[in-house]
C-alpha positions as CSV (number, residue, x, y, z in Angstrom):
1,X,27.5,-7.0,20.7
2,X,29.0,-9.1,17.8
3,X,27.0,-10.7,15.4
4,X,26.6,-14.2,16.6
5,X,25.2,-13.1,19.7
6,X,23.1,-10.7,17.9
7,X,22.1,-13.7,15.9
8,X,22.1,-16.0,19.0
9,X,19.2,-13.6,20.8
10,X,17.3,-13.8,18.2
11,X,17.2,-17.5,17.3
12,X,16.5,-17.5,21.4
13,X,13.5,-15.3,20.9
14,X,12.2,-17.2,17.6
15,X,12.0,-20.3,19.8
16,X,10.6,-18.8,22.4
17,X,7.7,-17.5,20.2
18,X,8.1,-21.0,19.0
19,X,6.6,-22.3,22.4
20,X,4.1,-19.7,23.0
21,X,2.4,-20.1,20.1
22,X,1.3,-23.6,21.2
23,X,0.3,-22.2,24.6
24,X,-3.6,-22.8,24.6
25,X,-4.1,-19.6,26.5
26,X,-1.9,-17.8,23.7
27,X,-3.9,-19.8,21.4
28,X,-7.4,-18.3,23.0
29,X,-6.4,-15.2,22.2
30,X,-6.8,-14.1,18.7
31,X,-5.1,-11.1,18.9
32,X,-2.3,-11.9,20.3
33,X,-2.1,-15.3,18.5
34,X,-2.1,-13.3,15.0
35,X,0.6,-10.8,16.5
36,X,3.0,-14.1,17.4
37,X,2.4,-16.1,14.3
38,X,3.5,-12.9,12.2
39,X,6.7,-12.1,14.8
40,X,7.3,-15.9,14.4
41,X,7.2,-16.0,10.4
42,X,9.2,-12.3,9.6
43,X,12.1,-14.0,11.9
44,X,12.1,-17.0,9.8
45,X,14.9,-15.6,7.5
46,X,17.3,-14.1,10.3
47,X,16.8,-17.8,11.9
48,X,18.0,-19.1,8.4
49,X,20.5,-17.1,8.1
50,X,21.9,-17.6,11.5
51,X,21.8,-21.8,10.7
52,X,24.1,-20.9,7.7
53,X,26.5,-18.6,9.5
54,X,27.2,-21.2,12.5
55,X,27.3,-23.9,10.1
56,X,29.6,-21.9,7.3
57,X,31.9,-20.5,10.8
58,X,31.9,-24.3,12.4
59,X,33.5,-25.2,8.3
60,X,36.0,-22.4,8.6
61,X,37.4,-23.8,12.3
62,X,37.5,-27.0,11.0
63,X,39.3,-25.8,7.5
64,X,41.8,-23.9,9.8
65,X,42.3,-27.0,11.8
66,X,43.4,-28.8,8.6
67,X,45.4,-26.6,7.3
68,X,47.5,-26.1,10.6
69,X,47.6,-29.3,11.7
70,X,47.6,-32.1,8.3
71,X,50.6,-33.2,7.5
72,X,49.6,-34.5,3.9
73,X,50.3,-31.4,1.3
74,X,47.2,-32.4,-0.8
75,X,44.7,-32.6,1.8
76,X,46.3,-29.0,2.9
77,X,46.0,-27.2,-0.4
78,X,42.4,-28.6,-0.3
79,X,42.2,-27.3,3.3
80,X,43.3,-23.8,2.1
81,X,41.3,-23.9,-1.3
82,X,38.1,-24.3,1.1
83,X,39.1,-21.6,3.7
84,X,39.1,-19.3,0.9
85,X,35.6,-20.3,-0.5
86,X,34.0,-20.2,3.4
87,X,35.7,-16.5,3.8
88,X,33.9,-14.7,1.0
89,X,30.3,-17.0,1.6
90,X,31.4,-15.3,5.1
91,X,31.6,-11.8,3.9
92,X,29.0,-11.9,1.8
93,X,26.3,-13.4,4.4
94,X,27.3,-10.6,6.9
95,X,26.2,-8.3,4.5
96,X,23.1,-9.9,4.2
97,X,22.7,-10.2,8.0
98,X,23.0,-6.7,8.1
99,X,20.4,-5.8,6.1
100,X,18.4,-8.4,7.8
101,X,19.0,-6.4,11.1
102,X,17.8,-3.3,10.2
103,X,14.7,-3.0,12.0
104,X,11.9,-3.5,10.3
105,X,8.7,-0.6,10.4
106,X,6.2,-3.6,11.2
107,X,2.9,-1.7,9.4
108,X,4.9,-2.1,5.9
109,X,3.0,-4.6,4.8
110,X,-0.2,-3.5,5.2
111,X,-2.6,-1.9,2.9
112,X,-2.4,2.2,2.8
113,X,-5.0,4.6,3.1
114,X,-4.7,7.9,1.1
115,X,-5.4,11.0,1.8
116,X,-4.4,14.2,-0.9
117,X,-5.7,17.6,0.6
118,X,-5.4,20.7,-1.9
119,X,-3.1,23.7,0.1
120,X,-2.2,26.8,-0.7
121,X,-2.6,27.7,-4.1
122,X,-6.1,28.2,-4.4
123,X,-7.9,26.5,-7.5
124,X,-4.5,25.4,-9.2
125,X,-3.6,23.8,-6.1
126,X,-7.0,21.4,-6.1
127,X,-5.9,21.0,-9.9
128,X,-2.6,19.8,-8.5
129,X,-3.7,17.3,-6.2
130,X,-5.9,15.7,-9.1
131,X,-3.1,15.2,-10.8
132,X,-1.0,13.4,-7.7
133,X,-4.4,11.6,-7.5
134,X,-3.6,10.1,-11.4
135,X,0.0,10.0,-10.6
136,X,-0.8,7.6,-7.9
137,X,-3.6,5.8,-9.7
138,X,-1.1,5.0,-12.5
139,X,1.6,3.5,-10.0
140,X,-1.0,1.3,-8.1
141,X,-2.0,0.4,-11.7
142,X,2.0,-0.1,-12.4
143,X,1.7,-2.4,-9.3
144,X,-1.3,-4.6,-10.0
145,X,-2.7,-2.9,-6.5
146,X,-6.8,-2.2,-5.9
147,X,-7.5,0.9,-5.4
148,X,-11.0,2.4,-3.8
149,X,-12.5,5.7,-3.4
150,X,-13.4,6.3,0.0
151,X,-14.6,10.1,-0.4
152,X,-13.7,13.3,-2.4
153,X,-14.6,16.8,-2.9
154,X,-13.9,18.4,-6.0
155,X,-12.2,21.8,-6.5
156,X,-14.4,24.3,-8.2
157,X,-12.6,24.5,-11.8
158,X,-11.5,20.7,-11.7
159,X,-9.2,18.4,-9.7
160,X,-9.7,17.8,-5.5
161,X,-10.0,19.8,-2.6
162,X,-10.1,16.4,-0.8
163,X,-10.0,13.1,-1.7
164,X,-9.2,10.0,0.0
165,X,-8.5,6.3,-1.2
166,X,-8.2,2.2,0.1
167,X,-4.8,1.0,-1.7
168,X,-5.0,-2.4,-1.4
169,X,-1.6,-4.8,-2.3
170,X,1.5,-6.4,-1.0
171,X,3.6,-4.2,1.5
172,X,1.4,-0.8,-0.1
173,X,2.0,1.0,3.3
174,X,5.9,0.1,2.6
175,X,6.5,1.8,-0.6
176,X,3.5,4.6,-0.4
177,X,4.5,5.8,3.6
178,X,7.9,7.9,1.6
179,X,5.3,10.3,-0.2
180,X,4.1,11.6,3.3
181,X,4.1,15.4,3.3
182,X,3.9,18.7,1.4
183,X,4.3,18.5,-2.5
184,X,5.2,21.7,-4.1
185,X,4.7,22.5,-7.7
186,X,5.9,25.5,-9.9
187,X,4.1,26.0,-13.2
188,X,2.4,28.6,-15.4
189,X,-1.5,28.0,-14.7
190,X,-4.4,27.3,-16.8
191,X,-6.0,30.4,-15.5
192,X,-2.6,32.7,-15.5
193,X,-3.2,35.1,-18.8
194,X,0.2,36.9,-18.5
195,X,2.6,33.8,-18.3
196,X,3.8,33.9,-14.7
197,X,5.0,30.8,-13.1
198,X,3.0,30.3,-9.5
199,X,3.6,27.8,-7.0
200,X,0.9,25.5,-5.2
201,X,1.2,22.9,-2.7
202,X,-0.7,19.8,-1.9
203,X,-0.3,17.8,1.0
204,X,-0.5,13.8,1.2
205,X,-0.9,11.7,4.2
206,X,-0.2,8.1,4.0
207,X,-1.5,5.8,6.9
208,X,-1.5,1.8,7.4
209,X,-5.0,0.7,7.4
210,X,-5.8,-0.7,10.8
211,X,-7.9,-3.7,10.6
212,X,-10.1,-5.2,13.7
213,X,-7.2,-6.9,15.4
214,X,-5.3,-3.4,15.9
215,X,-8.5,-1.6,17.3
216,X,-11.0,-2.6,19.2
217,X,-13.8,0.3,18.6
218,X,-16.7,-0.2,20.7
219,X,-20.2,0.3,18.8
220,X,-21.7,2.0,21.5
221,X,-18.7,4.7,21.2
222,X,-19.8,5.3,17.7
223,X,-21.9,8.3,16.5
224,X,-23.6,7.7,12.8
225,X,-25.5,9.7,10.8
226,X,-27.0,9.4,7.2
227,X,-27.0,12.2,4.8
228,X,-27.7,12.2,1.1
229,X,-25.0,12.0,-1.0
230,X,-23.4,15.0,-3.1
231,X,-20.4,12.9,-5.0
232,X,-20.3,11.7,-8.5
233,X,-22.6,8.1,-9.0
234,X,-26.0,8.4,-10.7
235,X,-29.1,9.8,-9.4
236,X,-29.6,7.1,-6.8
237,X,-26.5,8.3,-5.4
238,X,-28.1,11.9,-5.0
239,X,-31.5,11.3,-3.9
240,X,-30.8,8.5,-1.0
241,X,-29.2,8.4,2.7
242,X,-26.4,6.5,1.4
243,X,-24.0,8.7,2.2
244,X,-22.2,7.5,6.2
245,X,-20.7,9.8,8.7
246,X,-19.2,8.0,11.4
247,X,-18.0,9.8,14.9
248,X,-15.8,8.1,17.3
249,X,-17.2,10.0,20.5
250,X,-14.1,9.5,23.1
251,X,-11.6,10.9,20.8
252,X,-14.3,13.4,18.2
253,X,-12.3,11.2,14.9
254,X,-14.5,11.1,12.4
255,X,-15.1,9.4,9.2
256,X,-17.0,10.2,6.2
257,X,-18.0,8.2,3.1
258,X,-20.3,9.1,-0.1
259,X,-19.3,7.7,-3.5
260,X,-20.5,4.3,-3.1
261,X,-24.4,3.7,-4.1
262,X,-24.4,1.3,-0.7
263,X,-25.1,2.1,2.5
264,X,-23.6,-0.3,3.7
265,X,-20.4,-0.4,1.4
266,X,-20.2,3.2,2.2
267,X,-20.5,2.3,6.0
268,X,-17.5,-0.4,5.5
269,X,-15.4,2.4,4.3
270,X,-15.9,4.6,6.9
271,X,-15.0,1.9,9.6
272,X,-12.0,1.0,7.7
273,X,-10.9,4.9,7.3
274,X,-12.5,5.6,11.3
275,X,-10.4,2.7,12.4
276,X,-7.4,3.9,10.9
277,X,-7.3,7.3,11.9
278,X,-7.7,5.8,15.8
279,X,-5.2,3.6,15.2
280,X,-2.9,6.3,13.7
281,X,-2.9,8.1,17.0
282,X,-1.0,5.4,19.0
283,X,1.3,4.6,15.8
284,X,2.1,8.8,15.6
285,X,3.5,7.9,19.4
286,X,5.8,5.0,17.5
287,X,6.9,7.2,14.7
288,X,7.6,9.9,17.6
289,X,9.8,7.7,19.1
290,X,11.6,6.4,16.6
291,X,12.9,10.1,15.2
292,X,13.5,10.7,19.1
293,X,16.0,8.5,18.7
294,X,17.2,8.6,15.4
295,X,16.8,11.5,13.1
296,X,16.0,10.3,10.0
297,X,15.8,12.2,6.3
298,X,12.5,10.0,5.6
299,X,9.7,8.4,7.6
300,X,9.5,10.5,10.4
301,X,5.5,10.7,9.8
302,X,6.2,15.4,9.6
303,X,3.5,15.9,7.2
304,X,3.9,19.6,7.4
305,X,7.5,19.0,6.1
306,X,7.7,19.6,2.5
307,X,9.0,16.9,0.7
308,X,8.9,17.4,-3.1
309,X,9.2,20.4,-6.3
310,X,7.7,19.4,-8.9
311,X,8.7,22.3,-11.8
312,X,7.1,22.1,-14.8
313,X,9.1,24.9,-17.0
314,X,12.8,22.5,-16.2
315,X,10.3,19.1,-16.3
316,X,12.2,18.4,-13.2
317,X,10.9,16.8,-9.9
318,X,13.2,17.0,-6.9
319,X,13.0,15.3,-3.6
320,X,14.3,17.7,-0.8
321,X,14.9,15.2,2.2
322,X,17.9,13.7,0.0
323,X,18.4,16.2,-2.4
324,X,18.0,13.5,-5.7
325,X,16.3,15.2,-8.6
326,X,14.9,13.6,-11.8
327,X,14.7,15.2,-15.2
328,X,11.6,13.2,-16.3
329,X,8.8,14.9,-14.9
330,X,5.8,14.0,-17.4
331,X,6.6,10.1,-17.1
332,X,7.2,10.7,-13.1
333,X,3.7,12.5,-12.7
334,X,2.0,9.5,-15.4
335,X,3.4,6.6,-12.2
336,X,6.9,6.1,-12.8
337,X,7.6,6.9,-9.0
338,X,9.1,4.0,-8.0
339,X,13.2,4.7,-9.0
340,X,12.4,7.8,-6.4
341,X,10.9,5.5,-3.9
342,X,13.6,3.2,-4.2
343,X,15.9,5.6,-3.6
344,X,14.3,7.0,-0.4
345,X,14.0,3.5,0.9
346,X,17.7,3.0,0.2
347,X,19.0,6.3,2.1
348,X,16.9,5.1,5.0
349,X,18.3,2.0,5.3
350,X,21.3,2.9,5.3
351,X,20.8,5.2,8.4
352,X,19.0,2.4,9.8
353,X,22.1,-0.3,8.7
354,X,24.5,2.6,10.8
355,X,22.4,2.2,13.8
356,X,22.0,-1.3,13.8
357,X,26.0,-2.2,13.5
358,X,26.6,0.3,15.7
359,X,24.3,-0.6,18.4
């Protein structure tokens, strides 16, 4: 299919949405309302830009008419002139078309929810995922993003075993979902007395937050129970039944919150994090079909697969799925992730551009 009618299917399906939107039985359903308006606003731009390619290809027929058929030399060498000013806005909107096509993940822009487990490694590995936990911290910081604890458990000589966190921002999921997986890193430790270098792993999980409109969770499906708090907070945090645990019975997902003094703030989380992890079921289907059919170096959702070396003796960090390696590793760990991100993001696009011209 050449790109007009590529274009022309879309513009088709923009106006359809268009109509339904103003359907009053659309309109009576939130959900799907919500879902339409969003469809309706991310086409906007391939709409636009399908305006100014008909309108910029309608110029060159009518340029090319000119130019064959005027008789007046002026108004020809104006004719020509403009041909070659419509041919490269031509070339350089397909481009941009392009990229427009690639399909678009459509959880990128929601807030994340982040979840660092210790691995192998023993206590240097729960030191190592406290310091992705900063390393993260620093880039949401970077990013102007709100960040909130959801729940942790803290390894014996310092850092996490667990520890979980709300990222709240513009298109968090987008940019976060690349640091799914296993991150590796080769140092001497803290407790090492005869200078070997030992390697430790972590594993992250990065999941867009579900909110009510993608699950509906019946309350009568929902086990809670109340236990007292054992997280950093104060005494109160210690000494009441602030602490939630939420079970979702049909599916035995649960949920767990402490480090708010709340209850009910505590009980908010949970949801959010419960709600999330159901959700992430039928979105692990998505992200199973979509390396079905394409197989992808990034964003296949494998977090088994392991991702990233961070070496501490060569200060180098090096992403495996494209093989890019940095020689910065103490301003990488302090946040400055995002020229790695970037990159990722770029090498699956273009995989994504392939299949989309090709297709």
């Amino acid at each position: 299919m050449d790109l007009i009618a590529k274009l022309q299917v879309i513009y088709e399906r923009w106006e359809e949405i268009g109509r339904q939107i103003n359907d009053p039985d659309i309109m009576a359903d939130m959900k799907k309302y919500i879902k339409l308006n969003k469809d309706y606003k991310d086409l906007v731009p391939m709409v636009e830009a399908f305006k100014t390619y008909s309108t910029i290809l309608d110029h060159i027929e009518s340029a090319k008419d000119m130019l064959y058929n005027e008789k007046d030399e002026e108004m020809k060498s104006m004719a020509k002139d403009e041909l070659t000013d419509l041919d490269i806005r031509k070339t350089q909107l397909e481009e941009d078309i392009k990229f427009l096509l690639i399909p678009k993940d459509p959880q990128d822009s929601k807030n994340a929810v982040l979840e660092i487990r210790a691995g192998t490694g023993g206590d240097e590995a729960s030191i190592f995922a406290g310091d992705l936990f900063r390393m993260y911290m620093k880039y949401c910081e970077n990013r102007n993003w709100k960040v909130e604890l959801v729940s942790s458990s803290q390894g014996t000589v310092g850092g996490y075993k667990e520890i979980i966190l709300e990222v709240k921002g513009d298109n968090a999921y987008g940019q976060l979902k690349y640091e799914s997986g296993v991150h590796r890193v080769q140092r001497i430790p803290s407790t090492e007395t005869q200078g070997r270098i030992h390697t430790s792993a972590a594993s992250v999980a990065v999941l867009p937050e579900a909110d009510e409109f993608d699950v509906e969770i019946l309350p009568s499906d929902i086990r809670k129970d109340t236990f007292c708090s054992s997280g950093p907070g104060g005494q109160s945090v210690n000494t009441t039944y602030s602490a939630i645990r939420l079970t979702h019975v049909p599916t035995g997902i649960v949920a767990t919150c402490q480090d708010q003094k709340s209850q009910l703030k505590n009980f908010e989380q949970a949801m959010t994090v419960l709600r999330t992890r159901i959700f992430e079921r039928e979105y692990q289907k998505y992200m199973d079909e979509i390396s079905s059919k394409r197989k992808t170096m990034v964003s296949t959702g494998d977090r088994s697969a392991k991702i990233r070396t961070y070496n501490y003796p060569q200060s180098r960090v090096t992403d495996h799925r494209i093989n890019l390696t940095f020689y910065n590793l103490p301003s990488f760990t302090d946040g400055d992730i995002q020229p790695m991100i970037d990159a990722l993001q770029m090498a699956e696009n273009a995989e994504l551009l392939k299949a989309a011209v090709d297709a």
